[in-house]
mmCIF file of the C-alpha atoms, coordinates in Angstrom:
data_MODEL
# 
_entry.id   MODEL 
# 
loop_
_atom_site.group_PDB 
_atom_site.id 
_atom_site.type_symbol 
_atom_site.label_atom_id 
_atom_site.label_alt_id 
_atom_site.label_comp_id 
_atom_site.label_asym_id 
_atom_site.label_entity_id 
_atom_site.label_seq_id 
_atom_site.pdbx_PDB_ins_code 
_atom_site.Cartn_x 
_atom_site.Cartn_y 
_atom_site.Cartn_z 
_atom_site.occupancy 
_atom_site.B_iso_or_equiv 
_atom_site.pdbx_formal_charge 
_atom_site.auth_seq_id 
_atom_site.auth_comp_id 
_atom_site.auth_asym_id 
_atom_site.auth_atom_id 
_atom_site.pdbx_PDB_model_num 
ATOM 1   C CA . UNK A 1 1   ? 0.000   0.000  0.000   1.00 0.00 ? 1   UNK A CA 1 
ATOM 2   C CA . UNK A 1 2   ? 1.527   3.370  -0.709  1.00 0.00 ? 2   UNK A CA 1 
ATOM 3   C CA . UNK A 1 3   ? 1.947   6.358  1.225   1.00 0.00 ? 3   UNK A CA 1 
ATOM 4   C CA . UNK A 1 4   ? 0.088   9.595  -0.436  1.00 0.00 ? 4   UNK A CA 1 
ATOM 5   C CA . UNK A 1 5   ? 0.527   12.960 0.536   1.00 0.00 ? 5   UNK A CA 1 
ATOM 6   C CA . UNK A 1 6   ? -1.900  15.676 -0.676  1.00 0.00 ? 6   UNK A CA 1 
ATOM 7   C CA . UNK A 1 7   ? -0.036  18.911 -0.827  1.00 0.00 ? 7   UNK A CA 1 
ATOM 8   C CA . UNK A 1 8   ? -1.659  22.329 -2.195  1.00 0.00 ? 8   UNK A CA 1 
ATOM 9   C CA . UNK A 1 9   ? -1.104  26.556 -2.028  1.00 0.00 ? 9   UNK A CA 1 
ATOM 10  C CA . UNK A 1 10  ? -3.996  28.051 0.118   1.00 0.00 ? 10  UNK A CA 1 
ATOM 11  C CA . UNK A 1 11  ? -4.349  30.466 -3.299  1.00 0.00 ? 11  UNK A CA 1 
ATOM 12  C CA . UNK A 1 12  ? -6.063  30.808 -6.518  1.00 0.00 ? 12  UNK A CA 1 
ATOM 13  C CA . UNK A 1 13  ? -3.245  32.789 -8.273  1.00 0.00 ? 13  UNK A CA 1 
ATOM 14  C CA . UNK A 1 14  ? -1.643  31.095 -11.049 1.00 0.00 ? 14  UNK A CA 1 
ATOM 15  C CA . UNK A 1 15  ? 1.748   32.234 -9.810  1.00 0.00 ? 15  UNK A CA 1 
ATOM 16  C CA . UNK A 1 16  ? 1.513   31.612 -6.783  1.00 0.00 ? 16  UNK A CA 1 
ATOM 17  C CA . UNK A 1 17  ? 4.742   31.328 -4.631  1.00 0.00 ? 17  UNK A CA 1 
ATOM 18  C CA . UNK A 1 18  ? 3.256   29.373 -1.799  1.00 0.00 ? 18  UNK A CA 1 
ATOM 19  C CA . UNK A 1 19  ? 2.518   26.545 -4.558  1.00 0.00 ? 19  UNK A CA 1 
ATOM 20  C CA . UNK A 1 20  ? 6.161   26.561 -5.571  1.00 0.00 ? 20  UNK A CA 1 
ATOM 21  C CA . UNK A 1 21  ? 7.056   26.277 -2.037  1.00 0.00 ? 21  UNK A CA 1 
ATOM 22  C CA . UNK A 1 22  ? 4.606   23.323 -1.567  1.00 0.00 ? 22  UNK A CA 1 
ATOM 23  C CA . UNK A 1 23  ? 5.903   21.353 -4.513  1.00 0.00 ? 23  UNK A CA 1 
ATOM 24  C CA . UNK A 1 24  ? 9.455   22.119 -3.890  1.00 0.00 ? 24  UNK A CA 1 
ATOM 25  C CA . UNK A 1 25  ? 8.660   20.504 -0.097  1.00 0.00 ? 25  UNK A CA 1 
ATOM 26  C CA . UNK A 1 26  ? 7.180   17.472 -1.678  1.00 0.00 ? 26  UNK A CA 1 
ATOM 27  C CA . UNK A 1 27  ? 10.163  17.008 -3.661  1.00 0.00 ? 27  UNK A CA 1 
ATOM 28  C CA . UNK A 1 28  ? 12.345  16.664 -0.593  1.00 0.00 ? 28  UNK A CA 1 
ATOM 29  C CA . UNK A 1 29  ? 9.565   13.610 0.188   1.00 0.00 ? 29  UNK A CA 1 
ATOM 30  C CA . UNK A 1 30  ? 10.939  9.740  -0.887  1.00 0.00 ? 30  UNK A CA 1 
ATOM 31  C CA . UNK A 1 31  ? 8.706   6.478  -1.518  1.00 0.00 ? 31  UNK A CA 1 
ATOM 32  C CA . UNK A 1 32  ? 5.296   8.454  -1.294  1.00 0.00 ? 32  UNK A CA 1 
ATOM 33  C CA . UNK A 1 33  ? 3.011   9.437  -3.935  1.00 0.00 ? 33  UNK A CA 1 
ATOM 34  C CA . UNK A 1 34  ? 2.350   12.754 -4.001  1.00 0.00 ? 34  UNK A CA 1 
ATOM 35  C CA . UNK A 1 35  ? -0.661  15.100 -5.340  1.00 0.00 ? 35  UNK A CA 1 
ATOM 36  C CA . UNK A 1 36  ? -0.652  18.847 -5.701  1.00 0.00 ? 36  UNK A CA 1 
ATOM 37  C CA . UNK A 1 37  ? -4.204  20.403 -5.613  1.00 0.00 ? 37  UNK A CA 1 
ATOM 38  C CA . UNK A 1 38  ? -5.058  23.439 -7.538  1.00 0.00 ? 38  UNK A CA 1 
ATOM 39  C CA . UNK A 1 39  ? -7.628  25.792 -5.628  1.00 0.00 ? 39  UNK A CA 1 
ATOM 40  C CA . UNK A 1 40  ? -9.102  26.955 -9.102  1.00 0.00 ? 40  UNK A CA 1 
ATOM 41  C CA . UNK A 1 41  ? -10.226 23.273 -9.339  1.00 0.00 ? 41  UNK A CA 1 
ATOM 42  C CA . UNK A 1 42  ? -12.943 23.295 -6.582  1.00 0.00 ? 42  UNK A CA 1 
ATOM 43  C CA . UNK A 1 43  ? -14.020 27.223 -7.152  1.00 0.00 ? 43  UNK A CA 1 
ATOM 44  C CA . UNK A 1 44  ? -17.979 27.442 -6.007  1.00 0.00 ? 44  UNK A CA 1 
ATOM 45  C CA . UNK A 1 45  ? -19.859 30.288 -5.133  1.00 0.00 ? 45  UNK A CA 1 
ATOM 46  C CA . UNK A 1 46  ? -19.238 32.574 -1.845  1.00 0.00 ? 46  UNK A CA 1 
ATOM 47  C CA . UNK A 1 47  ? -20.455 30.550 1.076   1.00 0.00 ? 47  UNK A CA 1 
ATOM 48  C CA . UNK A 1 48  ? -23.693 32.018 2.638   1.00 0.00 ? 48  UNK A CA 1 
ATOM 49  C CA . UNK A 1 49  ? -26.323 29.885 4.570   1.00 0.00 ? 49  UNK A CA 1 
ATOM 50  C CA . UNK A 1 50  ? -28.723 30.933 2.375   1.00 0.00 ? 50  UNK A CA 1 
ATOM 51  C CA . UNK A 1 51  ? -26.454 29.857 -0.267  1.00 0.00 ? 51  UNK A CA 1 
ATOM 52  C CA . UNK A 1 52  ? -26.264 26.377 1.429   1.00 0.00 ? 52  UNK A CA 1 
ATOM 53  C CA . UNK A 1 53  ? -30.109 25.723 1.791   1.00 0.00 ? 53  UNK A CA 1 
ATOM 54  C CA . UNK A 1 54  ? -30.171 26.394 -2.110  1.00 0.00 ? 54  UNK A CA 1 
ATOM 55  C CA . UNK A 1 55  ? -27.368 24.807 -3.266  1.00 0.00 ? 55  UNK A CA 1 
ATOM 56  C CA . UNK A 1 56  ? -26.843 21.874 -0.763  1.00 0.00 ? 56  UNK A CA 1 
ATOM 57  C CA . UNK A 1 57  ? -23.170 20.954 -0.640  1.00 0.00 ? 57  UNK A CA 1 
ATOM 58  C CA . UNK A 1 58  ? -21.538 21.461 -3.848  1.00 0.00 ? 58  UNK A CA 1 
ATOM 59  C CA . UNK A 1 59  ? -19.431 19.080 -5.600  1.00 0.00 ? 59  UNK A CA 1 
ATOM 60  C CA . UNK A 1 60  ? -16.232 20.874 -5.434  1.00 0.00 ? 60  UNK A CA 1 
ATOM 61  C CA . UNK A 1 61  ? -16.317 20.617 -1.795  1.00 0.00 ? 61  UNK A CA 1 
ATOM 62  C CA . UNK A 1 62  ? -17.123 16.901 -1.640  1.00 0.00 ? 62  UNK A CA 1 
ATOM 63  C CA . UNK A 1 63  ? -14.230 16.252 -4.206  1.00 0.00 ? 63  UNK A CA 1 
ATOM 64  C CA . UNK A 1 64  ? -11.970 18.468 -1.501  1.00 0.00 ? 64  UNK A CA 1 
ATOM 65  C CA . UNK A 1 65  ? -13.298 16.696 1.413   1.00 0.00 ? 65  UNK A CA 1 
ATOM 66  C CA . UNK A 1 66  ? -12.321 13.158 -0.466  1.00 0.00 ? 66  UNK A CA 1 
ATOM 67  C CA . UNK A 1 67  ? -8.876  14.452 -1.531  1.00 0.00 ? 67  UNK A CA 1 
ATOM 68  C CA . UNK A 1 68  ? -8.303  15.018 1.454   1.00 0.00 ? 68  UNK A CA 1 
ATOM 69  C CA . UNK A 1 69  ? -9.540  11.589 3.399   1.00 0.00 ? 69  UNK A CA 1 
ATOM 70  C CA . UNK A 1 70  ? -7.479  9.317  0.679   1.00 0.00 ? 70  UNK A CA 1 
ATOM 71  C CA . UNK A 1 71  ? -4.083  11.083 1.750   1.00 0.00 ? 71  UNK A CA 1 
ATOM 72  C CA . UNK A 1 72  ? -1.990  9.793  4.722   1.00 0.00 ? 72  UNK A CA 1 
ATOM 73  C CA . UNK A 1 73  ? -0.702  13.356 5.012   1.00 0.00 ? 73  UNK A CA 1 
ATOM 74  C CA . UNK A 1 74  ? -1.048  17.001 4.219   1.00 0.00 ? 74  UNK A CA 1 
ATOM 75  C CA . UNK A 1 75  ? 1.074   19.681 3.370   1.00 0.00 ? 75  UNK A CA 1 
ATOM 76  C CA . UNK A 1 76  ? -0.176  22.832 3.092   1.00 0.00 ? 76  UNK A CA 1 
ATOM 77  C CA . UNK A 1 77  ? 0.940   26.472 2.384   1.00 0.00 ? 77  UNK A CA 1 
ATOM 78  C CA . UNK A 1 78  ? -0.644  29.616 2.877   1.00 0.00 ? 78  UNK A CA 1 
ATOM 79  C CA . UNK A 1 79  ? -0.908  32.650 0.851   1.00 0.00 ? 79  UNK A CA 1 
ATOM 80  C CA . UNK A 1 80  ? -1.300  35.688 3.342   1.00 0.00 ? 80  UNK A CA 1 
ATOM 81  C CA . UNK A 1 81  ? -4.077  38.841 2.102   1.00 0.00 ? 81  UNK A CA 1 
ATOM 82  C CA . UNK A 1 82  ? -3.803  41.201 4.708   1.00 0.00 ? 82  UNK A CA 1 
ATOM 83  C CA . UNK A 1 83  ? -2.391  39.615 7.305   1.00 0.00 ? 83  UNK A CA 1 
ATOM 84  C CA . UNK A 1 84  ? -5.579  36.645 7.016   1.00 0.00 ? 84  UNK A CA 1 
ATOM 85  C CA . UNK A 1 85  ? -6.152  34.040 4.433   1.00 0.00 ? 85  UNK A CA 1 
ATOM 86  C CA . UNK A 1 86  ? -7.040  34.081 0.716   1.00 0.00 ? 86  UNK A CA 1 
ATOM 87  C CA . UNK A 1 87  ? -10.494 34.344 -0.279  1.00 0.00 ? 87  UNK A CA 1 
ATOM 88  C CA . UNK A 1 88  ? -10.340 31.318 -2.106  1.00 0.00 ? 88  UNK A CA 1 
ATOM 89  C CA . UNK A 1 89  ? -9.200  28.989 0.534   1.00 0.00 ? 89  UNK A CA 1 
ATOM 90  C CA . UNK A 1 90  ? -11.711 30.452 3.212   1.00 0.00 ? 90  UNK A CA 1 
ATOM 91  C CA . UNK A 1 91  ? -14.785 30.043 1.058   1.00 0.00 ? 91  UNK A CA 1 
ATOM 92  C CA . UNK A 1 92  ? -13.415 26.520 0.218   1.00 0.00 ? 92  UNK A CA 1 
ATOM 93  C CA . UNK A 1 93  ? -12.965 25.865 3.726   1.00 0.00 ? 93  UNK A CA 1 
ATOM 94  C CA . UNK A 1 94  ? -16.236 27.124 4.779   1.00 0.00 ? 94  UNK A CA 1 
ATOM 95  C CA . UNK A 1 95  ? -17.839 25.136 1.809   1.00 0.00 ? 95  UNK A CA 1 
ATOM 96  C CA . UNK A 1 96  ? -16.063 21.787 3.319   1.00 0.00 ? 96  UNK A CA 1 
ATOM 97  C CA . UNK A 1 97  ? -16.264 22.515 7.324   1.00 0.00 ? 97  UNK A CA 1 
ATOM 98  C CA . UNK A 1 98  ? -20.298 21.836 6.502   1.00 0.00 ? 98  UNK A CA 1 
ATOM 99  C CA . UNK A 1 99  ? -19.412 18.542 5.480   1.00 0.00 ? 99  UNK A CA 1 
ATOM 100 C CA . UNK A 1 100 ? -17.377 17.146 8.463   1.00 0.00 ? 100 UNK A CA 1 
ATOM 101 C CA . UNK A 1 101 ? -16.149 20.175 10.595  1.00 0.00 ? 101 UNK A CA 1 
ATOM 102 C CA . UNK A 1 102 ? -12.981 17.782 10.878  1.00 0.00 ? 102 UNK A CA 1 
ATOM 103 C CA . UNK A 1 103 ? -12.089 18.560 7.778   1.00 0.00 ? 103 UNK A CA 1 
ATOM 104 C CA . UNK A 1 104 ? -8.496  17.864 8.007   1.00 0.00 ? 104 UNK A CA 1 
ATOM 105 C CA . UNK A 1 105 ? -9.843  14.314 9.107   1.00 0.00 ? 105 UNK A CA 1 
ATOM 106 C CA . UNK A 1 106 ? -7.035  13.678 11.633  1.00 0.00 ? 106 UNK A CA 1 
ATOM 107 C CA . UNK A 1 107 ? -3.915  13.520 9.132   1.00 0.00 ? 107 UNK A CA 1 
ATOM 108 C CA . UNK A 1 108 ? -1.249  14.937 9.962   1.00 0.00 ? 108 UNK A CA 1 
ATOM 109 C CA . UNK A 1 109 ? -0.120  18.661 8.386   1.00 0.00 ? 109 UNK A CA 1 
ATOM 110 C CA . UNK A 1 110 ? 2.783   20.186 7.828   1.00 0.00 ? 110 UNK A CA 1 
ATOM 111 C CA . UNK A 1 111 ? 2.003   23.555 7.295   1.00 0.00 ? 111 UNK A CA 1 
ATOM 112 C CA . UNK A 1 112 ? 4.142   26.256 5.871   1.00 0.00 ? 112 UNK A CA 1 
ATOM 113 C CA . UNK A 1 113 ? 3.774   30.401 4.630   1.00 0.00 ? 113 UNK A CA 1 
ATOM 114 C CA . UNK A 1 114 ? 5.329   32.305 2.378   1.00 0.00 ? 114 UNK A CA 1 
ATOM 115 C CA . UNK A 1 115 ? 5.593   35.478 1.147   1.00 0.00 ? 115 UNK A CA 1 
ATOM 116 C CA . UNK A 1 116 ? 7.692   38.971 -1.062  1.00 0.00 ? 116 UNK A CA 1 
ATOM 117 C CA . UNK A 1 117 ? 8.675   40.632 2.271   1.00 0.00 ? 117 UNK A CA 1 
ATOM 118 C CA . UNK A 1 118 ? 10.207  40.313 5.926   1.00 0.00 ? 118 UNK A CA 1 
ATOM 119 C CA . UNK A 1 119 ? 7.328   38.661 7.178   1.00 0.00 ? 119 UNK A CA 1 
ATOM 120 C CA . UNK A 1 120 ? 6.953   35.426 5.178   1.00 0.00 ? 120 UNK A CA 1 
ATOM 121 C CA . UNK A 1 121 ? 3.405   35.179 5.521   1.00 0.00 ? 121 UNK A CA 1 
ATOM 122 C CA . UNK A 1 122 ? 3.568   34.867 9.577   1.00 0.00 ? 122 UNK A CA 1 
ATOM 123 C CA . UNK A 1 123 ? 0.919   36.098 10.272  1.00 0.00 ? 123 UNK A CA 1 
ATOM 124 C CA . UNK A 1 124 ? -1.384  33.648 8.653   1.00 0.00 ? 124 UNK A CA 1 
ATOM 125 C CA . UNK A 1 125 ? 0.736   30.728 9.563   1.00 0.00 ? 125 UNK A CA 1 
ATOM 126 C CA . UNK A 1 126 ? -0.060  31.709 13.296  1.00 0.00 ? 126 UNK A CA 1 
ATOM 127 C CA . UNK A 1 127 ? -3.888  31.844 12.388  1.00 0.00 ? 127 UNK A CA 1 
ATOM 128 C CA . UNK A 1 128 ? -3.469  28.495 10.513  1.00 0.00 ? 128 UNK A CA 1 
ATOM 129 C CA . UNK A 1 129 ? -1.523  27.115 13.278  1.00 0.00 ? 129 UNK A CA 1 
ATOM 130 C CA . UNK A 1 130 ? -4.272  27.650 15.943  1.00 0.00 ? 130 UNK A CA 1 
ATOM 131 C CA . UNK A 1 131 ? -7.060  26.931 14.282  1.00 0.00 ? 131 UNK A CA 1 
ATOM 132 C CA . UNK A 1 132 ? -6.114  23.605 12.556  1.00 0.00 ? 132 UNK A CA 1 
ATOM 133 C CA . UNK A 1 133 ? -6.695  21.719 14.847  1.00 0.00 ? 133 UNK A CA 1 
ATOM 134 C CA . UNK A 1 134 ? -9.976  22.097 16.237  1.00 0.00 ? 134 UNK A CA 1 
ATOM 135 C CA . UNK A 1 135 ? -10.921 21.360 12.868  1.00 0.00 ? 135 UNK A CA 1 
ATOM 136 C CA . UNK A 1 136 ? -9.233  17.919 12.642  1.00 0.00 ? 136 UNK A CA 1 
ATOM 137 C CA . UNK A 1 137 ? -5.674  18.561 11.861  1.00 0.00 ? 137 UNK A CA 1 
ATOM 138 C CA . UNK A 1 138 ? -2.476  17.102 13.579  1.00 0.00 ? 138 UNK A CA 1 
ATOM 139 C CA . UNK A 1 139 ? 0.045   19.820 12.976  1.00 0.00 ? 139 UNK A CA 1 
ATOM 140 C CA . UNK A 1 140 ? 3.403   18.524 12.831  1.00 0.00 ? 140 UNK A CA 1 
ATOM 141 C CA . UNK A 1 141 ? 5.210   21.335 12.438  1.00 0.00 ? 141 UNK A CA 1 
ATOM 142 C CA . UNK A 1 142 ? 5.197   24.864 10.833  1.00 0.00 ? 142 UNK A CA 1 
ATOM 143 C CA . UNK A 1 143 ? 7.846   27.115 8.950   1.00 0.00 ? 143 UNK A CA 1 
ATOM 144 C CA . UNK A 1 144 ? 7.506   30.563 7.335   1.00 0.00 ? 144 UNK A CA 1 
ATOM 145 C CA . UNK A 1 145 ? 9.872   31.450 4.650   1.00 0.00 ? 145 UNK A CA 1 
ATOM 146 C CA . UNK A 1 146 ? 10.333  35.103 4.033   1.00 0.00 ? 146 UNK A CA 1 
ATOM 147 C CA . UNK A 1 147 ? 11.489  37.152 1.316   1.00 0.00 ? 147 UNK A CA 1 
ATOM 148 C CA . UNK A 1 148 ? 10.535  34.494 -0.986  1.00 0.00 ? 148 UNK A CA 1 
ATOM 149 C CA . UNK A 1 149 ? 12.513  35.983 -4.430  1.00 0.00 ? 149 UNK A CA 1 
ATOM 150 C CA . UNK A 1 150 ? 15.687  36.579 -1.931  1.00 0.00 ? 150 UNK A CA 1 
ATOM 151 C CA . UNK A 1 151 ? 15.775  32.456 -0.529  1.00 0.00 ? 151 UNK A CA 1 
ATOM 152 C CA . UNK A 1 152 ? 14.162  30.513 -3.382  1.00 0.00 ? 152 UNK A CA 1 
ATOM 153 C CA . UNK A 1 153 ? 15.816  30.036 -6.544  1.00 0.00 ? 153 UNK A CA 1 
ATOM 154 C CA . UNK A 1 154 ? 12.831  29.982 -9.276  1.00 0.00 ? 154 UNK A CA 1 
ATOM 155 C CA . UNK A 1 155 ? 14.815  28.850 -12.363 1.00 0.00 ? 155 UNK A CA 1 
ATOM 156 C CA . UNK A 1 156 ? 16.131  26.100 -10.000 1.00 0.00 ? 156 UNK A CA 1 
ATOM 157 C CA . UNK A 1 157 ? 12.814  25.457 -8.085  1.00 0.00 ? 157 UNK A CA 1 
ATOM 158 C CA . UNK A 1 158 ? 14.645  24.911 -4.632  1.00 0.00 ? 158 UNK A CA 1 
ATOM 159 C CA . UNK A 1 159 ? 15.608  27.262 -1.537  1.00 0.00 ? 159 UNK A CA 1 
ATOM 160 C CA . UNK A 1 160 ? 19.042  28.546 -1.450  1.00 0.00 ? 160 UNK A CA 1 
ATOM 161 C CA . UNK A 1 161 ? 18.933  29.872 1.879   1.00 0.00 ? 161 UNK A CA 1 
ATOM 162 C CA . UNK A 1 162 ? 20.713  27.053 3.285   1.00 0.00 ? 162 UNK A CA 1 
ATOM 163 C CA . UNK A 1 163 ? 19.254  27.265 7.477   1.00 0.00 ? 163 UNK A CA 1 
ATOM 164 C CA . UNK A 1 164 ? 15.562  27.557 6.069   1.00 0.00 ? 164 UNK A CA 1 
ATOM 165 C CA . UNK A 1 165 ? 16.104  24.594 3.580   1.00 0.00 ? 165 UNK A CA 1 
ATOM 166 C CA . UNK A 1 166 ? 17.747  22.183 6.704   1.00 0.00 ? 166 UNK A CA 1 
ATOM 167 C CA . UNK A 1 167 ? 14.959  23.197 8.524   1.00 0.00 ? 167 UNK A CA 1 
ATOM 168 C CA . UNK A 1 168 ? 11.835  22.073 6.137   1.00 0.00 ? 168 UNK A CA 1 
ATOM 169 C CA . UNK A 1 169 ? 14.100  19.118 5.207   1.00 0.00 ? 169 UNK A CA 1 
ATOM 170 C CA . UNK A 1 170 ? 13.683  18.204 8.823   1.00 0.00 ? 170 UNK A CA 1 
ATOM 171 C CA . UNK A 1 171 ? 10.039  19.269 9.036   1.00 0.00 ? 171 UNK A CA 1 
ATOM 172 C CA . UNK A 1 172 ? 9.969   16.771 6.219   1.00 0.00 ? 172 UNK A CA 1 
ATOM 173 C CA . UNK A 1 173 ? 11.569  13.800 8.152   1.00 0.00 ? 173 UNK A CA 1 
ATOM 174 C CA . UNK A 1 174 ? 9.029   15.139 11.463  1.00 0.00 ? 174 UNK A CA 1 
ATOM 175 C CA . UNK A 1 175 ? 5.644   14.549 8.440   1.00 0.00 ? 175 UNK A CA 1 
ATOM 176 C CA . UNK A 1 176 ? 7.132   11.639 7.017   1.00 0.00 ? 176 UNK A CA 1 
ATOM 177 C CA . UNK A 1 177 ? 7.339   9.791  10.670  1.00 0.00 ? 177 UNK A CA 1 
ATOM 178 C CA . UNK A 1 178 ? 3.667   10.642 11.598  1.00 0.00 ? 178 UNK A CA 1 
ATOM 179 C CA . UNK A 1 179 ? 2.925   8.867  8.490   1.00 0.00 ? 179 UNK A CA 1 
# 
């Protein structure tokens, strides 16, 4: 039976930074198989209750929810806008927390942030961090990267600041035993 992780950028944007930073962590992964998600691929309508009586759950957030139960682990990385999370992981995220309010399903999550400047998406890492796992996640462990375009190489697709790459090699090894 093989290991799977399910990795994904908490962001819609098609450059995204944090999903370069989640693949390039997977990478660093050996003997699992590994699947990115794409947020764009479960887009629905702004949650609302009223939404919800009319709509029921939609399909994108069922497909979520199952991605999610069929890995062993979860890597995650989150876009910060304004100092909170993206619009399109919260309304997927409220969209899925009416399925099972464990959405995370008790897998254990590495979760990581980055961003441009000093503060390497902290701020939302911290919010992530707290809230994960009353809503069914085993955090593992948790890294912010800042300055992305100063410590990631993007022709190369790996860090190059040498202490923060050590460090998510071992949050890495920390996932791979909770597997």
């Amino acid at each position: 039976m093989t290991t799977k992780i399910v990795a994904f950028a908490a962001s819609s944007s098609s450059t995204s930074i944090n999903k370069r930073l989640v693949t390039y962590a997977t990478q660093q992964l050996s003997n699992v198989e590994v699947e990115i998600l794409d947020l764009n691929d479960f887009e629905m309508p702004l949650f609302s209750v009223d939404r919800e009586k009319a709509l029921g759950s939609p399909d994108a957030a069922q497909r979520f929810y199952k991605k999610l139960g069929e890995a062993d682990g979860l890597i995650i990385s989150f876009a910060e806008h304004n100092g909170s999370y993206t619009a399109a992981y919260k309304n997927l995220y409220d969209w899925t927390s009416r399925i099972d309010t464990k959405v995370f399903q008790n897998k254990p999550v590495l979760a990581l942030a980055t961003s441009p400047g000093k503060g390497g998406g902290a701020n939302v890492l911290a919010q992530a961090v707290k809230s994960l796992p009353h809503f069914g996640a085993n955090v593992v462990g948790e890294l912010s990267i800042p300055q992305f375009n100063n410590n990631f190489d993007t022709e190369a697709e790996k860090l190059t600041n040498t202490e923060l790459d050590a460090t998510l090699k071992q949050l890495i090894k920390t996932l791979a035993s909770h597997l």
